[in-house]
C-alpha positions in Angstrom: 222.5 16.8 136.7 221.3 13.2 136.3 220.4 13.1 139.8 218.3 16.1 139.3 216.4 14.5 136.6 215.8 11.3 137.8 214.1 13.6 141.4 212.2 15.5 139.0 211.1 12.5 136.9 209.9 10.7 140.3 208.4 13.8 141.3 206.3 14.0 138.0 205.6 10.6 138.1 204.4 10.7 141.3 202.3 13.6 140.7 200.7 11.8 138.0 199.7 9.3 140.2 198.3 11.0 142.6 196.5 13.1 140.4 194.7 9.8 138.9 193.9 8.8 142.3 192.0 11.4 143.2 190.6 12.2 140.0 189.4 8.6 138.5 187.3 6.1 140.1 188.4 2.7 139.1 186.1 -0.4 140.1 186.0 -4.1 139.1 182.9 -5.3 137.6 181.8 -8.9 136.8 180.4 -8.7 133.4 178.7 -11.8 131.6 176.8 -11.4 128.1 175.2 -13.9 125.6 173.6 -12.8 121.6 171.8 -15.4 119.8 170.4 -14.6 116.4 167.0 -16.4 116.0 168.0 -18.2 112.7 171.6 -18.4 111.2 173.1 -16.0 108.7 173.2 -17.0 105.5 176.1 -15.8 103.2 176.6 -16.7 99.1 174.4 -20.3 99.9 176.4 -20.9 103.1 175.3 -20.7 106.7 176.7 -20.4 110.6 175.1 -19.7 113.3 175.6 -16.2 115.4 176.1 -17.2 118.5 178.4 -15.0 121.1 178.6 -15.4 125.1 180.8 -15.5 128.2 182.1 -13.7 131.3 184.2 -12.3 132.1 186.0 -9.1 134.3 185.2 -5.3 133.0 187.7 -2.2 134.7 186.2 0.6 134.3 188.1 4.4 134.9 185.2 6.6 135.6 185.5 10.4 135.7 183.4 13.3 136.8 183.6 15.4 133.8 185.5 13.5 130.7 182.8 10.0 130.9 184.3 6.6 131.7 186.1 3.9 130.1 186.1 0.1 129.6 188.6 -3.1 129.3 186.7 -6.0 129.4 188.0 -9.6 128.8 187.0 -13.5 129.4 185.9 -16.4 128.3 182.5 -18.8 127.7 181.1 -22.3 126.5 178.7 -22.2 123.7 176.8 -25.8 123.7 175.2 -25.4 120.3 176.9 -23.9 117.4 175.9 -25.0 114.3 177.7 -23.8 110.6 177.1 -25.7 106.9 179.5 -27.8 105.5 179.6 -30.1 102.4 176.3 -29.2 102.0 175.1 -30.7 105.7 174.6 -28.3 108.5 176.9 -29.2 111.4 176.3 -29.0 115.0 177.9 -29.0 117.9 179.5 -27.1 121.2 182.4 -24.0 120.9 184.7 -22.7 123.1 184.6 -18.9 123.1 187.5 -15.9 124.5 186.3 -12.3 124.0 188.1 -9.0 124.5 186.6 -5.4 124.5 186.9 -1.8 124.7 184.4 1.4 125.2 183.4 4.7 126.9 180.2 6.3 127.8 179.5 10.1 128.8 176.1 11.1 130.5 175.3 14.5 130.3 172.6 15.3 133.3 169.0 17.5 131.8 168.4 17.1 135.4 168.1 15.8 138.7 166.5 12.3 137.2 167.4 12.4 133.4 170.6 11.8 132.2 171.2 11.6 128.4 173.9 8.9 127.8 176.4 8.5 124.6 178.3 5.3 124.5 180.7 3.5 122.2 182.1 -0.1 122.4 183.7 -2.9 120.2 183.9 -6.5 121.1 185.5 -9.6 119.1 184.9 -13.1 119.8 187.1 -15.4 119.0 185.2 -18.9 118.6 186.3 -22.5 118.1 185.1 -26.0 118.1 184.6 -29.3 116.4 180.6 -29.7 114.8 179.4 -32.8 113.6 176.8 -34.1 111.2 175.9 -37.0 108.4 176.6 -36.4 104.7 175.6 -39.4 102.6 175.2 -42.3 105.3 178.9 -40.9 106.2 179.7 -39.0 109.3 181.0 -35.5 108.9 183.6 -34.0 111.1 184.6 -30.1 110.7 186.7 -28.4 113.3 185.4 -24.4 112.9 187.2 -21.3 113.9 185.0 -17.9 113.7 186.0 -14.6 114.5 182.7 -12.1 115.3 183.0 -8.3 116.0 180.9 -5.7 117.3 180.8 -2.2 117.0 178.1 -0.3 118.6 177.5 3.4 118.7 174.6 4.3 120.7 172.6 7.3 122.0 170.1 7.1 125.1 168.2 8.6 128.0 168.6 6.8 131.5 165.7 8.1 134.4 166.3 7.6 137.5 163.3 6.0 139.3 164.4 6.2 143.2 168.0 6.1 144.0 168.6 2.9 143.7 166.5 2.3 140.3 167.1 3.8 137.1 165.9 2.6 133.6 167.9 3.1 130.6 166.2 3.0 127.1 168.0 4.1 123.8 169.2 3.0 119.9 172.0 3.6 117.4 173.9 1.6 114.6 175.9 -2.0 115.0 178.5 -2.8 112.6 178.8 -6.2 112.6 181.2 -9.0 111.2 181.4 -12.3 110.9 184.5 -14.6 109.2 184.4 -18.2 109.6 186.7 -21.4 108.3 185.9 -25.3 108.6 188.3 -27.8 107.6 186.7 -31.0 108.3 186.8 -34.9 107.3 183.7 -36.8 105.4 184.2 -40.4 106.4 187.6 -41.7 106.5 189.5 -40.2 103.8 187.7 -36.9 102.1 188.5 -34.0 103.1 186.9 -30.5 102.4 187.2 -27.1 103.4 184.3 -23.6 103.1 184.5 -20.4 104.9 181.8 -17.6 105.5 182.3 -13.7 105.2 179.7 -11.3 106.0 179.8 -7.9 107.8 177.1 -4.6 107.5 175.8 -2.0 110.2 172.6 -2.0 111.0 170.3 -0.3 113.8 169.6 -1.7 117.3 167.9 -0.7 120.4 168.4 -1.7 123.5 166.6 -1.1 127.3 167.6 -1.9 130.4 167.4 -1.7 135.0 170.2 -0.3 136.9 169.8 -1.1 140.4 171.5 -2.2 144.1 171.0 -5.7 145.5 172.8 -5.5 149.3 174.7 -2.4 148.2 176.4 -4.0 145.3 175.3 -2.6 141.8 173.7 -4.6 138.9 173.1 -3.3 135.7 170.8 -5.8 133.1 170.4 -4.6 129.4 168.6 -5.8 126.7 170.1 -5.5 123.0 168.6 -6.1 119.8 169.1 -5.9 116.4 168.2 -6.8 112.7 171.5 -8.6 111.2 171.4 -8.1 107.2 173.8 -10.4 105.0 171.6 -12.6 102.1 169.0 -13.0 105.1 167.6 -10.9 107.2 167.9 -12.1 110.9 167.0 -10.7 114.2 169.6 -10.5 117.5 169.1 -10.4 121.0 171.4 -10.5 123.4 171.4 -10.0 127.3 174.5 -8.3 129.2 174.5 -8.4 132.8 177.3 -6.2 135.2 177.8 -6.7 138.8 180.0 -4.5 140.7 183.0 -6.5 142.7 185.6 -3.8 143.8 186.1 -0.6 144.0 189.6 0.9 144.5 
């Protein structure tokens, strides 16, 4: 009797497999990004920068008929982050690992026009030591932020020739952004501030989906007005490059 499960199990199993072989396209994609609000957020008289970037490698599982799904993860150097701190606005460069998930669905109007529903969230996890002058003393703050993204978006992609298309769509961002600094103020004083924010707010985004050499790129633009105490404006540029289908 145990032998007769274990066959059918396999069996099943195997099935399965062979079923999401056939059925899903999986391919490796090369995925880099970078966001870069145009002045920092301001929260409760406190202020840090929003600043995201890296690359990284995206699976995708892409279906016919049910839309495709996203992993992505990685890693990036930000040289200029910059957060206030004992009443000085620090500066200097973060290290940055990001993780992500998401799926998109096109349903074709016709031969060239696709309309294209998509959801994603990304968190970056971001760290570094900033450094500044307070007083004729030097300042030293070693700052851990956490930034997520949630983006729900609806959009139209054309297809130009069959190599070209041209996406173009908008939809809502919920955003947040939690940050800690424990730092030193000369040789002895130490001090500690944080900064919590979060809202959702609109975006729009555009972008070129074409083959170089038979490999696909995809280029988007993204942005978006970020509302906290300030109001401040994000763009951010994500390119993909195809590496492997299998």
């Amino acid at each position: 009797m145990r032998i007769k499960i274990c066959l059918a199990f396999v069996l099943c199993v195997s099935q399965s497999a062979s079923w999401a072989q056939s059925y899903i396209d999986w391919t490796l994609e090369l995925a880099t990004s970078y966001s870069q609000s145009e002045e920092s957020i301001v929260v409760d008289g406190k202020s840090a920068s929003f600043r995201t970037g890296g690359a990284g490698l995206k699976i995708n599982a892409d279906t016919a008929s049910l839309g495709s799904l996203y992993i992505v993860a990685g890693g990036g150097y930000l040289p200029k982050q910059s957060a206030s701190f004992a009443g000085v606005v620090l500066t200097g460069p973060a290290d940055s690992l990001f993780y992500g998930v998401g799926y998109d669905y096109q349903f074709p109007i016709s031969d060239r026009l696709s309309l294209v529903m998509a959801a994603d969230y990304v968190s970056y996890d971001i760290s570094g030591d900033l450094k500044g002058e307070a007083f004729a003393m030097p300042v030293v703050a070693s700052i851990d932020s956490t930034v997520a993204m949630t983006d729900i978006s609806l959009g139209v992609r054309y297809a130009l020739s069959p190599s070209l298309s041209a996406v173009l769509g908008g939809g809502v961002k919920h955003w947040s952004l939690k940050a800690e600094a424990d730092g030193l103020i000369g040789d002895s004083l130490t001090a500690s501030t944080s900064v919590d924010a979060s809202n959702t707010d609109s975006q729009f985004y555009a972008g070129i989906e074409f083959t170089v050499s038979d490999v696909p790129v995809d280029v988007y633009y993204r942005r978006s007005t970020l509302n906290a105490d300030n109001s401040v404006t994000l763009n951010g540029l994500e390119i993909h490059i195809l590496l492997m289908e299998f």
